[in-house]
Structures are given as structure tokens and as C-alpha cells.
TORNU-194963 format. One record per atom (N, C-alpha, C): x negated, y negated, z. Coordinates in pm, whole numbers, plus 50000, padded with zeros to 5 digits. Layout:
BEGIN
XYZ...
//
This chain:
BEGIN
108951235482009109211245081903109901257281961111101262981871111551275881917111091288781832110871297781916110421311881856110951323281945110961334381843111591346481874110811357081941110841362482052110471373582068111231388182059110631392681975111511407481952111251419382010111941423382142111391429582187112281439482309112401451482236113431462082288113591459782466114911463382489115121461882672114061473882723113531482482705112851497282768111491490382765110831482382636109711477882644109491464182711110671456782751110541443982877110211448582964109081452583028108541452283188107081450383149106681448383277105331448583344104471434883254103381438583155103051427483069103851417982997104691426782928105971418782864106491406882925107161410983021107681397483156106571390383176104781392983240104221388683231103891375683130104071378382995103631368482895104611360182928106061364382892106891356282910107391344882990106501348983129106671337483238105111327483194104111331483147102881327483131103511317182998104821318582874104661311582775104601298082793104071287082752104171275482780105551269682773106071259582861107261250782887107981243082786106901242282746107161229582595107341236482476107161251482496108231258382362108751266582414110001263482330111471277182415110941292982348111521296282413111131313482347112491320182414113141326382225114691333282270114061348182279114701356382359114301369082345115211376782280115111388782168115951395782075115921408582114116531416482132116401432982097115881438581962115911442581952116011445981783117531451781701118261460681853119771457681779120621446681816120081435581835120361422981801120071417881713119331419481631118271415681504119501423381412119541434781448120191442781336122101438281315122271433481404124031431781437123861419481425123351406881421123081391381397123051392581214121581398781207121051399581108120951382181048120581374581114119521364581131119551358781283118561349281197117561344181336118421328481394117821328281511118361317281545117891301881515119111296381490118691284181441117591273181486116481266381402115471262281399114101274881490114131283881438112871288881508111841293081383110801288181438109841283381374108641292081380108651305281468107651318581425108421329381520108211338181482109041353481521107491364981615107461361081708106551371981797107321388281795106381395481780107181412281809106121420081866107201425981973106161439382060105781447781977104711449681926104561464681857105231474081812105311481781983106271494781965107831490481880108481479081961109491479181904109671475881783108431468781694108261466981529108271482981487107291492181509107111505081492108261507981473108741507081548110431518581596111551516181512111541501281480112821491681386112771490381245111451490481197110941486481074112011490280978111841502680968112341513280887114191507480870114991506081017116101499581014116201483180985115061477981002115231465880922114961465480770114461473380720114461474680587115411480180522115901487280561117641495480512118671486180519118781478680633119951469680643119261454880614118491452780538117951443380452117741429880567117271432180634116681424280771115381412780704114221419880644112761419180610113131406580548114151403580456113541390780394113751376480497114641380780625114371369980649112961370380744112411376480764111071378180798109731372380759109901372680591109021372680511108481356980499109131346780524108841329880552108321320680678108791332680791108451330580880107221336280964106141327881041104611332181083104911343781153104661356181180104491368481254103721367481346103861368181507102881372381577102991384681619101751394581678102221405781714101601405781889102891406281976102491415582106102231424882152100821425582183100121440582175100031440582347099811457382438099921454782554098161455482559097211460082451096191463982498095111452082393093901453882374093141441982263092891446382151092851457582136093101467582051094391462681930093601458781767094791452381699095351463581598096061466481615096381481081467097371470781364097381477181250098301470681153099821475981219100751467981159102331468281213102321476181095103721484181081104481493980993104791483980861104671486680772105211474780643104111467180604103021460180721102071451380720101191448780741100251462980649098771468680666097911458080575098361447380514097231443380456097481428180479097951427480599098541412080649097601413180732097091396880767096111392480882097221384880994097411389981075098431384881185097551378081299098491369881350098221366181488098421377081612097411377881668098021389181761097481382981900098861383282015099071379982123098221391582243098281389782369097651393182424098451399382557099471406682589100801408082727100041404482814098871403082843098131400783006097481393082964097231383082905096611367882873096841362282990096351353682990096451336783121097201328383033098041316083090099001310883018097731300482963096351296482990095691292382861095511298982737095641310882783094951319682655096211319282547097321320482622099001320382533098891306882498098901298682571098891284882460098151283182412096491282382403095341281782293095911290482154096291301282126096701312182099097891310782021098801303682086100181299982043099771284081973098911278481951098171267581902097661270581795097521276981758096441286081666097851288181542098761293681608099881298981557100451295281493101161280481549101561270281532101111267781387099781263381403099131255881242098931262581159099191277881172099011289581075100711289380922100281288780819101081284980723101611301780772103451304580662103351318380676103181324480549103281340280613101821347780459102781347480349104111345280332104771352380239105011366080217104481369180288104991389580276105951392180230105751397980091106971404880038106531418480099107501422780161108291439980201108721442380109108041463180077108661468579995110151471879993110541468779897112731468879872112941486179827112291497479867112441507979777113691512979821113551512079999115301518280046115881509080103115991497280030117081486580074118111489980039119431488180144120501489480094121401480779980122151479079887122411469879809123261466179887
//
């Protein structure tokens, strides 16, 4: 299976890289910026759940909702990469139950985890359209 990680160049170090070498073999994982997200403005073909660092959800939200990013979001499973265990709601998606990843997991804990993920239907989240651009 392929999936996205979204996740700004300033916030790739230390745990970040960590998970990433820990992801299991047997699923690809593309890595995105978020102004790659925004200048693509979709995802790459056949990927099948969208992981995001926190901070860089925090930071983008707002520009993925202006340049009308969110709906392709909204079909696909969300995980969130947190660096600490500590789960806060993402910006947009305070009343969503997410999967949330672990940056310093053991590569069992990422694949048990990423297993979990896998069989998880997605929520449908409609994002509010108030400052979408037409």
C-alpha cells in the first residue's frame, strides 16, 4: 500500500527520519511538503491514507483550505504524527477520532499501528468551505 507523509523540510529531523526508516518495507511511503501539496494540489496516484506531522497540519491548514486542498483530504484515512504521546486535535479536526502515530515508536509499534490503520474505513470529514476560494 502507498501513503503520504506530509511533512514540512524544517520538521524532517531527528524522530521524523526516525519513523521513516522504522516504516515497514511492504508499504511505500511518498514524502510531501506541504508546498507540494499546495502546487500539485493532489495526491499521488493510488495512495491509500495520508499521515501528517502536526506542526506542519497546524501551519498549512488554513492554506489548504483557501486554495481548496481539504476535499481531497476528506475520503482519505488521516493519520497524525505526533513527536510526543500526547494526542491534541489537528486544526479543522476537533471532533474527528484519528489515528495517531508515534515519531519514536519501534518499527513493531509502526506496523501494529499502521495495521490498525489500514482497516480503519475513512471518516468523511467534511471541512468547513467558509474561505474557500471559488
Amino acid at each position: 500500500m502507498r501513503f503520504v507523509l506530509l511533512c514540512d523540510s524544517n520538521y524532517m529531523k531527528g524522530d521524523a527520519v526516525g519513523f521513516i526508516n522504522n516504516f515497514p518495507r511492504n508499504h511505500e511511503l511518498v514524502t510531501m511538503t506541504s508546498e507540494e501539496m499546495l502546487n500539485k494540489k493532489a495526491l499521488p496516484e493510488g495512495v491509500k491514507g495520508i499521515l501528517v506531522e502536526r506542526t506542519t497540519w497546524q501551519k498549512g491548514f488554513s492554506l489548504f483550505r483557501y486554495f481548496g486542498i481539504l476535499p481531497l483530504l476528506e475520503t482519505i484515512p488521516l493519520g497524525v504524527l505526533t513527536r510526543g504521546r500526547k494526542q491534541e486535535p489537528l486544526k479543522g479536526r476537533g471532533s474527528c477520532k484519528e489515528m495517531y502515530f508515534s515519531a519514536n515508536a519501534s518499527p513493531e509499534e509502526v506496523f501494529s499501528t499502521l495495521d490498525r490503520f489500514c482497516s480503519l474505513p475513512p471518516s468523511l470529514h467534511q471541512y468547513p468551505r467558509g474561505s474557500a476560494k471559488a
